[in-house]
BALOBA-1460 file (C-alpha; in Angstrom, 3 decimals):
// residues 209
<rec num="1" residu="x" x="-15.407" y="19.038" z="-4.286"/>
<rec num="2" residu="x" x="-13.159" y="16.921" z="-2.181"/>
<rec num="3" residu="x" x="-9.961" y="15.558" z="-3.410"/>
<rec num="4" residu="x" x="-11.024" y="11.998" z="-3.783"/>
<rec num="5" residu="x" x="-14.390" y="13.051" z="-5.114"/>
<rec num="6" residu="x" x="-12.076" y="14.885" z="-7.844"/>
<rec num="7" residu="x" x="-10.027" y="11.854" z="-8.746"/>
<rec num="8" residu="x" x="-12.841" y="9.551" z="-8.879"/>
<rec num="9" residu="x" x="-14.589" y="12.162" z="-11.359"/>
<rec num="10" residu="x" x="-11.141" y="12.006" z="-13.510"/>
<rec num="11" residu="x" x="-11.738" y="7.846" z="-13.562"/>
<rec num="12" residu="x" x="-13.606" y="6.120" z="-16.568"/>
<rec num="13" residu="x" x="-15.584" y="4.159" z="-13.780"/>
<rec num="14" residu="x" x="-16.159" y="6.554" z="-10.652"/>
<rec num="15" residu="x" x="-18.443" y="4.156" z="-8.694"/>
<rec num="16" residu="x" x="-15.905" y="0.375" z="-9.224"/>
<rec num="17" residu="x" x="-14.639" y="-0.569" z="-5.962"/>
<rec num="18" residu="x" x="-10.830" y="-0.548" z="-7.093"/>
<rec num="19" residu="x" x="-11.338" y="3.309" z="-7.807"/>
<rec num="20" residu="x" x="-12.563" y="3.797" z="-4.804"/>
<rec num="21" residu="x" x="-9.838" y="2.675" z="-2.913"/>
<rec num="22" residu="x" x="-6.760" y="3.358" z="-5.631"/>
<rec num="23" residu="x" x="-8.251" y="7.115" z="-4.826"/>
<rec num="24" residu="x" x="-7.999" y="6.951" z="-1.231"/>
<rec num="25" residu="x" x="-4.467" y="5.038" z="-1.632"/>
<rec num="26" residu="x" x="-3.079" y="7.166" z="-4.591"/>
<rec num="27" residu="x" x="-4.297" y="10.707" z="-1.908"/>
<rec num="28" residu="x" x="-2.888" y="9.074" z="1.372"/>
<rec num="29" residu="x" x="0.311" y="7.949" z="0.324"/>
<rec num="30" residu="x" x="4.050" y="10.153" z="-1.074"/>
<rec num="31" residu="x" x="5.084" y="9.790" z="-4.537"/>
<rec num="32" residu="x" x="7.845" y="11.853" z="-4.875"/>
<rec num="33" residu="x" x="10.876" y="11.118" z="-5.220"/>
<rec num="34" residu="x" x="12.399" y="12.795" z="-2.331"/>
<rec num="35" residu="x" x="9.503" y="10.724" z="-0.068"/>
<rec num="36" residu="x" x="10.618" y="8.749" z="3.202"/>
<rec num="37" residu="x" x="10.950" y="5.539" z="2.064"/>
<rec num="38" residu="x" x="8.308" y="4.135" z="4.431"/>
<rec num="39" residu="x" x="5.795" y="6.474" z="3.116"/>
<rec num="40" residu="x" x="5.484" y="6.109" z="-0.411"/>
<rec num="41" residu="x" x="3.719" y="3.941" z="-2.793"/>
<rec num="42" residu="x" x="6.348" y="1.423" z="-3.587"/>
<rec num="43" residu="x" x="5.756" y="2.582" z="-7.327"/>
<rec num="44" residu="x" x="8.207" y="3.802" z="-9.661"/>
<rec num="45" residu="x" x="7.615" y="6.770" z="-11.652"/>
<rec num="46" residu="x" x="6.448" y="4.769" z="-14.785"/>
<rec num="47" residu="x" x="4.627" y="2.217" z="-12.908"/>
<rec num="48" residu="x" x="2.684" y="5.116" z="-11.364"/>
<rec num="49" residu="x" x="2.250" y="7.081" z="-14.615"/>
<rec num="50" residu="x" x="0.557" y="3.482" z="-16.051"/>
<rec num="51" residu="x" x="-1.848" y="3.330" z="-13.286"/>
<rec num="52" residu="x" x="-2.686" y="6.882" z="-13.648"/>
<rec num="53" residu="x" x="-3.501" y="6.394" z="-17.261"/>
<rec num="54" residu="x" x="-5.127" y="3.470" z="-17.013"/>
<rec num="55" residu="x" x="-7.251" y="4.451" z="-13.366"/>
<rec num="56" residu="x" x="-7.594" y="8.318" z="-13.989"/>
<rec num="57" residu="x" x="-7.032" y="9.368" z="-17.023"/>
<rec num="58" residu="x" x="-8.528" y="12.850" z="-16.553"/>
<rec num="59" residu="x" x="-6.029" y="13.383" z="-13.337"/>
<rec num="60" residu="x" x="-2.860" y="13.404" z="-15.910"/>
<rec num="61" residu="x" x="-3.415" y="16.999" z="-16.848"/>
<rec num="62" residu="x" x="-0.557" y="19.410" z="-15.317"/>
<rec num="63" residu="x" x="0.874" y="16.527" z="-13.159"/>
<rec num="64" residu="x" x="4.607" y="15.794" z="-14.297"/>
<rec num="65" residu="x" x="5.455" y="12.238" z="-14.123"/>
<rec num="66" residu="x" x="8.007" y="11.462" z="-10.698"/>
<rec num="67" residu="x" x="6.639" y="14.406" z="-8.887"/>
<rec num="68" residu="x" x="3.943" y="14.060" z="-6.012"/>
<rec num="69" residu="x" x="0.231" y="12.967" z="-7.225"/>
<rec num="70" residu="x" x="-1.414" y="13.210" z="-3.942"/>
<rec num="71" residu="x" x="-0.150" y="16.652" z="-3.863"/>
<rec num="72" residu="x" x="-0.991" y="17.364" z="-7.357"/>
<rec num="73" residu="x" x="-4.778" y="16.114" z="-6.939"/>
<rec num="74" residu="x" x="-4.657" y="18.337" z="-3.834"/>
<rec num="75" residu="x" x="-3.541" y="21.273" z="-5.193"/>
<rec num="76" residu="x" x="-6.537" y="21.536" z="-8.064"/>
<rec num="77" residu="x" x="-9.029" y="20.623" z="-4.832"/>
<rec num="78" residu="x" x="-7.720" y="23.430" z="-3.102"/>
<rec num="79" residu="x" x="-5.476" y="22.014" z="-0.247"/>
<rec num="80" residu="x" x="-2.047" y="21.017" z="-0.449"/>
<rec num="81" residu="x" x="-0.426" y="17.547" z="0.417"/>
<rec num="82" residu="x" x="0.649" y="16.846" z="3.890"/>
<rec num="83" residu="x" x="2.519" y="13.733" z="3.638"/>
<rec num="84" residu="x" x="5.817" y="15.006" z="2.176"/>
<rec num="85" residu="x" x="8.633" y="15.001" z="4.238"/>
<rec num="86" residu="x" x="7.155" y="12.597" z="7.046"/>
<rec num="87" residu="x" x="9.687" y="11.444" z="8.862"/>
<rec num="88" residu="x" x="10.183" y="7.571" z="8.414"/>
<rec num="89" residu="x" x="8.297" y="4.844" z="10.514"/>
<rec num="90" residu="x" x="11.698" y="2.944" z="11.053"/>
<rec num="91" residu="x" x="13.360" y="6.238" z="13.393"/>
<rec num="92" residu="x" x="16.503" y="6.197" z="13.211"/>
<rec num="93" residu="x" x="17.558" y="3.280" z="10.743"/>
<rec num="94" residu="x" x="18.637" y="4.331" z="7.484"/>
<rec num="95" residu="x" x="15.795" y="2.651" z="5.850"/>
<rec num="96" residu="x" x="17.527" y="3.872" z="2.560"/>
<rec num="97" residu="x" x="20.493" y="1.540" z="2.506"/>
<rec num="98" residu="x" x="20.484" y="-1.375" z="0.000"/>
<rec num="99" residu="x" x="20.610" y="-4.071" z="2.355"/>
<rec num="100" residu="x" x="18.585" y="-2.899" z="4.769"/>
<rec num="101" residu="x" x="16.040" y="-5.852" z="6.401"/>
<rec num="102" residu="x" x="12.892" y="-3.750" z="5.562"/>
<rec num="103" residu="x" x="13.546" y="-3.930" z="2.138"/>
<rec num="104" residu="x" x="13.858" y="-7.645" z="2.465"/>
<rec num="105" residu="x" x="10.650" y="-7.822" z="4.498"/>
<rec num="106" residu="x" x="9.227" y="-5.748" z="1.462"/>
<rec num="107" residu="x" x="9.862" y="-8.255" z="-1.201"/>
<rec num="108" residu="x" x="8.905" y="-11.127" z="0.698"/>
<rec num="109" residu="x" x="5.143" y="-9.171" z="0.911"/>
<rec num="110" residu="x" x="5.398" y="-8.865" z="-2.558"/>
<rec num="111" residu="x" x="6.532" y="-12.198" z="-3.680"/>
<rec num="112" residu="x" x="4.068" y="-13.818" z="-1.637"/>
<rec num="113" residu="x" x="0.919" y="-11.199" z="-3.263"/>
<rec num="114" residu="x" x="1.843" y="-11.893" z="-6.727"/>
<rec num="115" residu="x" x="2.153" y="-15.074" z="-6.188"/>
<rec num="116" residu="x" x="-1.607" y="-15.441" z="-5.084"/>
<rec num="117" residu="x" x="-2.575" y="-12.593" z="-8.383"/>
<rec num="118" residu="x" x="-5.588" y="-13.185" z="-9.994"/>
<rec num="119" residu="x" x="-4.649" y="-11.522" z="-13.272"/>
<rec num="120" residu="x" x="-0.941" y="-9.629" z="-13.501"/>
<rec num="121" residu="x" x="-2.351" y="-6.432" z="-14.947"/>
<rec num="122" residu="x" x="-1.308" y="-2.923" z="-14.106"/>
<rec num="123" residu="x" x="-3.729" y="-2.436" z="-11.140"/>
<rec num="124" residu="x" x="-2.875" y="-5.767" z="-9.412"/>
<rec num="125" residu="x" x="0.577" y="-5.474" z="-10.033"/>
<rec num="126" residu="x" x="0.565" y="-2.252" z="-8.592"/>
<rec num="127" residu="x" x="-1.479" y="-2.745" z="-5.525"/>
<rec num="128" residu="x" x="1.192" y="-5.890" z="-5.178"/>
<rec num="129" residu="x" x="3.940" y="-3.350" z="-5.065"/>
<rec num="130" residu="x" x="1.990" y="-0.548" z="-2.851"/>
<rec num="131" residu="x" x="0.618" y="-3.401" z="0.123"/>
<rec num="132" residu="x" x="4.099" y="-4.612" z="0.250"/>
<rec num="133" residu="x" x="5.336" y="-0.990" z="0.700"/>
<rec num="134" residu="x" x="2.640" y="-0.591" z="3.695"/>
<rec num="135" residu="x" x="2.952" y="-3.658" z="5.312"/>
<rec num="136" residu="x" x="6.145" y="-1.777" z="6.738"/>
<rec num="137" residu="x" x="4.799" y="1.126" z="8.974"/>
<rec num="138" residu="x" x="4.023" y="0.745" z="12.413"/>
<rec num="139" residu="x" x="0.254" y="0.742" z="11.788"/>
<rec num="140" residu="x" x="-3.048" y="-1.710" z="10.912"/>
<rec num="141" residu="x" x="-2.351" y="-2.456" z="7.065"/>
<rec num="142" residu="x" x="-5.689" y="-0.834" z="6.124"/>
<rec num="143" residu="x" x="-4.971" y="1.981" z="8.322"/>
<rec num="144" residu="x" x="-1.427" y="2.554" z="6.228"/>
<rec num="145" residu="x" x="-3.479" y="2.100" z="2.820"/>
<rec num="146" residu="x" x="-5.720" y="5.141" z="3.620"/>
<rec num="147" residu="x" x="-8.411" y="2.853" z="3.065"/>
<rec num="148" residu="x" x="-11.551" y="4.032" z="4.683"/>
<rec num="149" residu="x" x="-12.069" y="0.754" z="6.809"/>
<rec num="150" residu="x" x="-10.870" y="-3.108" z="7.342"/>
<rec num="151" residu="x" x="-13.114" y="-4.464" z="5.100"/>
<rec num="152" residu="x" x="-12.720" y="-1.999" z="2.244"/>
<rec num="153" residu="x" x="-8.829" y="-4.395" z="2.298"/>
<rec num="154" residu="x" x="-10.557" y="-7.851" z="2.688"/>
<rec num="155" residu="x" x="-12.160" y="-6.577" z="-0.304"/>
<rec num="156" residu="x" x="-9.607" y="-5.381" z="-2.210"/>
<rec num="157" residu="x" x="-7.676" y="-8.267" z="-1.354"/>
<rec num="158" residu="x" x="-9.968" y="-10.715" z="-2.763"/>
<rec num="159" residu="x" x="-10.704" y="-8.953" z="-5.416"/>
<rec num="160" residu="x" x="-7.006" y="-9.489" z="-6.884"/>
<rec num="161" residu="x" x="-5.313" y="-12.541" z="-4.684"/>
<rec num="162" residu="x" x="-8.361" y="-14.373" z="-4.056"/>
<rec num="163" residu="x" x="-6.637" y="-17.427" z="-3.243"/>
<rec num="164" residu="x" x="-4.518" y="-15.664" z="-0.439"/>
<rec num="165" residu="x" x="-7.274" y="-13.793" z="0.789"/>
<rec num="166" residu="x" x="-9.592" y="-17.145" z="0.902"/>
<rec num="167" residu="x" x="-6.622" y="-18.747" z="3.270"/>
<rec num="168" residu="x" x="-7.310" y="-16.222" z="5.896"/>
<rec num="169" residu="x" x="-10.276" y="-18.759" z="7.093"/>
<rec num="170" residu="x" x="-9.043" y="-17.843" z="11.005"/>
<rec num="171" residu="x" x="-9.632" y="-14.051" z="10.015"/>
<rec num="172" residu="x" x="-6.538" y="-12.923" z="11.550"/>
<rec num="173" residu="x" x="-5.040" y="-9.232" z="11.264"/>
<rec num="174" residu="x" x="-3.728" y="-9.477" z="7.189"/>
<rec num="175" residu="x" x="-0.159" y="-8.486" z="8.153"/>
<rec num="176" residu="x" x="-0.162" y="-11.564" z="10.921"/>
<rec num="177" residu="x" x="-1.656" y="-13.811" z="8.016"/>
<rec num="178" residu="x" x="0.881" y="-12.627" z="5.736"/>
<rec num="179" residu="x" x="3.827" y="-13.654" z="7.911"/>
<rec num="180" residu="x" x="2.204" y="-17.089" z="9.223"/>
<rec num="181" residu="x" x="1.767" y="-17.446" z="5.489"/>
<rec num="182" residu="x" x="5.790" y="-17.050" z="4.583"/>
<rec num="183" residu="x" x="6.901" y="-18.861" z="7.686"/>
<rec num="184" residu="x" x="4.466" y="-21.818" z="6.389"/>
<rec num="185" residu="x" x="6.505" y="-21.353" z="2.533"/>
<rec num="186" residu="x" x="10.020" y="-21.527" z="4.872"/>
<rec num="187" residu="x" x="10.578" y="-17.873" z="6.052"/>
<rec num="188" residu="x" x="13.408" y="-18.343" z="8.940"/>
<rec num="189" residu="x" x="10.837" y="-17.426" z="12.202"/>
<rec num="190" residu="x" x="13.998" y="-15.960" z="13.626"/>
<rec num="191" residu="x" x="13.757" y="-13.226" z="11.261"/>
<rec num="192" residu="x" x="12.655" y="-10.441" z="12.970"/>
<rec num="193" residu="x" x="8.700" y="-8.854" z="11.937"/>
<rec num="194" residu="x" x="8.072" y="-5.209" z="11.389"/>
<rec num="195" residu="x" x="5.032" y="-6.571" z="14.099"/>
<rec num="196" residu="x" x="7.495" y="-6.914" z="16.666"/>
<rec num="197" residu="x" x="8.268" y="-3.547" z="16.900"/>
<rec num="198" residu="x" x="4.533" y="-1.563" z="16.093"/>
<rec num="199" residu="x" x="2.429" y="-0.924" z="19.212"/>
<rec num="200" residu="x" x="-0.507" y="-2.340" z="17.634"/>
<rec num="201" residu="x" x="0.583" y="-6.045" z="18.233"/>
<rec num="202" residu="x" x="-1.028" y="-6.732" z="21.277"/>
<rec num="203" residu="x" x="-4.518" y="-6.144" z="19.097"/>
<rec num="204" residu="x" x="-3.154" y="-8.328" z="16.230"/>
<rec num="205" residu="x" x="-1.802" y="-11.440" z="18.723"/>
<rec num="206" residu="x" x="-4.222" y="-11.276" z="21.298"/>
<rec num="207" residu="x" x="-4.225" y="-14.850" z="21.094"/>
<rec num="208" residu="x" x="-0.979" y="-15.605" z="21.376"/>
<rec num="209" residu="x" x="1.269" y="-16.627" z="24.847"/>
């Protein structure tokens, strides 16, 4: 049995779309502590232990709050996690300072998700916190999820910020659409975009120029 077929067996609902892709997001993504900070969920250690309870109940046994739960649900499927210890997207930047812009860019994700939440339960909440975390890495947002394809995150997305995910009526790229979506609320456009510097913009702004 694969990993993810193993955490979606632990789950009260194994077939609902959410624990579908919470398994592929929860296996794909660091949370340990010692994770890059570019790599990991975006969850603290009790925010994560809620979701665990509430998603996969049956996955809590032998996994210590704060340590790794990709590498945990990979260990009792035989392999071991491979994420750990990835160096950070941001090379070279100490992406762990305080004041560092990525953090900023972070919470304006965030702020604008929740502010678009359907319902501000412990699965939106934390998918709120995890997108915001992955809309950093130099990557397609879906691609940084672990989801298993684009529309598996127009999904998700509409599932719990319908009304943001409705906006996206030009179907752009969802990290684009997040950013024309803060510069529209008053984000400074001289700010610079974790899009400036991923090599997947030219796919994202074909259009533009």
């Amino acid at each position: 049995m694969s990993a993810q077929d193993r955490l979606m067996a632990w789950s009260r609902t194994p077939n609902a779309p959410d624990i579908r892709d919470l398994s592929r997001i929860l296996l794909h993504r660091c949370s340990g502590a010692q994770s890059p900070y570019v790599r990991t969920l975006g969850l603290d250690a009790d925010a994560l232990a809620a979701l665990i309870d509430l998603c996969f109940p049956g996955a809590a046994a032998g996994w210590t709050s704060g340590t790794c739960f990709s590498d945990h649900v990979k260990r009792r499927s035989g392999t071991r996690c491979v994420c750990v210890g990835v160096p950070s997207a941001a090379s070279g930047v100490d992406a762990d300072a305080p004041d560092h812009w990525l953090r900023r860019e972070e919470q304006d994700f965030h702020g604008l998700l929740m502010r678009h939440c359907l319902a501000a339960d412990v699965p939106t909440r934390s998918l709120a916190s995890i997108i915001a975390r992955a809309c950093l890495e130099n990557d397609h947002l879906w691609r940084s999820l672990g989801l298993a394809e684009r529309s598996h995150l127009a999904e998700l997305l509409a599932r719990h910020f319908p009304s943001l995910a409705a906006a996206n009526t030009r179907e752009l790229r969802w990290k684009r659409f997040f950013y024309e979506r803060l510069w529209a609320e008053g984000r400074p456009a001289s700010r610079p975009t974790v899009c400036e510097a991923c090599s997947h913009q030219p796919e994202c702004y074909d259009d533009v120029g």
